[in-house]
C-alpha positions as CSV (number, residue, x, y, z in Angstrom):
1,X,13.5,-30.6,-29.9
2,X,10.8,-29.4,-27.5
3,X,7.7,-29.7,-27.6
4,X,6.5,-25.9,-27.7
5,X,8.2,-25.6,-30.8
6,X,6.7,-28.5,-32.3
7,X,3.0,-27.7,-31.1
8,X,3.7,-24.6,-33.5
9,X,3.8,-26.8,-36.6
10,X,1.0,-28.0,-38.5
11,X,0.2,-31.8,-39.1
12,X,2.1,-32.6,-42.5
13,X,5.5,-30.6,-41.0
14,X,5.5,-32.9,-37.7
15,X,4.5,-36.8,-40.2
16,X,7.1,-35.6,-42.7
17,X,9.9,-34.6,-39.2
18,X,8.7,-38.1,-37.7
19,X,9.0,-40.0,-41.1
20,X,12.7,-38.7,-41.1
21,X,13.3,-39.3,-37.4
22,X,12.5,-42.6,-38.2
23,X,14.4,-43.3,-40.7
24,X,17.5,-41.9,-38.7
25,X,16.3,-44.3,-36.3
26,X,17.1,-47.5,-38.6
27,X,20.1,-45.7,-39.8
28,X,21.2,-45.9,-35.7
29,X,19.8,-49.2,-35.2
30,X,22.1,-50.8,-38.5
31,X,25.0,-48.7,-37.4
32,X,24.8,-50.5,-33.8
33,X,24.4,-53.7,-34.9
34,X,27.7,-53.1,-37.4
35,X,29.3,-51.8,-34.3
36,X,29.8,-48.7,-36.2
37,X,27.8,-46.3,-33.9
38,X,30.0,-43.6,-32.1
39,X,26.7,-41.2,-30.6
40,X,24.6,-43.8,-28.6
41,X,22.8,-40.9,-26.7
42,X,21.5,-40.3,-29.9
43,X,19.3,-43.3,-30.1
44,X,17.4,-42.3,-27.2
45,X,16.9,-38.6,-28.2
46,X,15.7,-39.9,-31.3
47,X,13.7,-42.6,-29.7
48,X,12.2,-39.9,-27.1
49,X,11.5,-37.3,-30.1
50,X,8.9,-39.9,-31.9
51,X,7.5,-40.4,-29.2
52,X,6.7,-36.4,-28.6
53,X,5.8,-36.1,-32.1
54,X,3.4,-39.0,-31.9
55,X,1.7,-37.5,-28.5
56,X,1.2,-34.4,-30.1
57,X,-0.3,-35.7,-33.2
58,X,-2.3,-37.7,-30.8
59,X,-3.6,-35.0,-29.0
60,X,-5.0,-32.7,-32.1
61,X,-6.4,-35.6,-33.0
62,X,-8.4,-35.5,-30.2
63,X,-8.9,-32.0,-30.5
């Protein structure tokens, strides 16, 4: 996910994508603790995508 594309969106498309990033994140976090996580390059990704979804809703804020 870049964030070009995601600067395109409005406000309720980028809480309702970071509402389900981060509910994939728990789903990764349980799945690690189980030891059932095969993907752990995914947590990070995911981890790294909330974090540009939460800048950019940050900066229109601002805006």
């Amino acid at each position: 996910m870049k964030a070009t594309d995601l600067r395109g969106k409005s406000k309720d498309e980028l809480r309702d994508e970071l509402e389900g990033l981060k509910k994939e994140q728990f789903n990764l976090r349980f799945q690690a603790a189980s030891g059932q996580l095969e993907n752990t390059a995914r947590v990070r990704q995911v981890r790294r995508d909330i974090a540009r979804i939460q800048t950019i809703i940050a900066e229109s804020a601002e805006a």
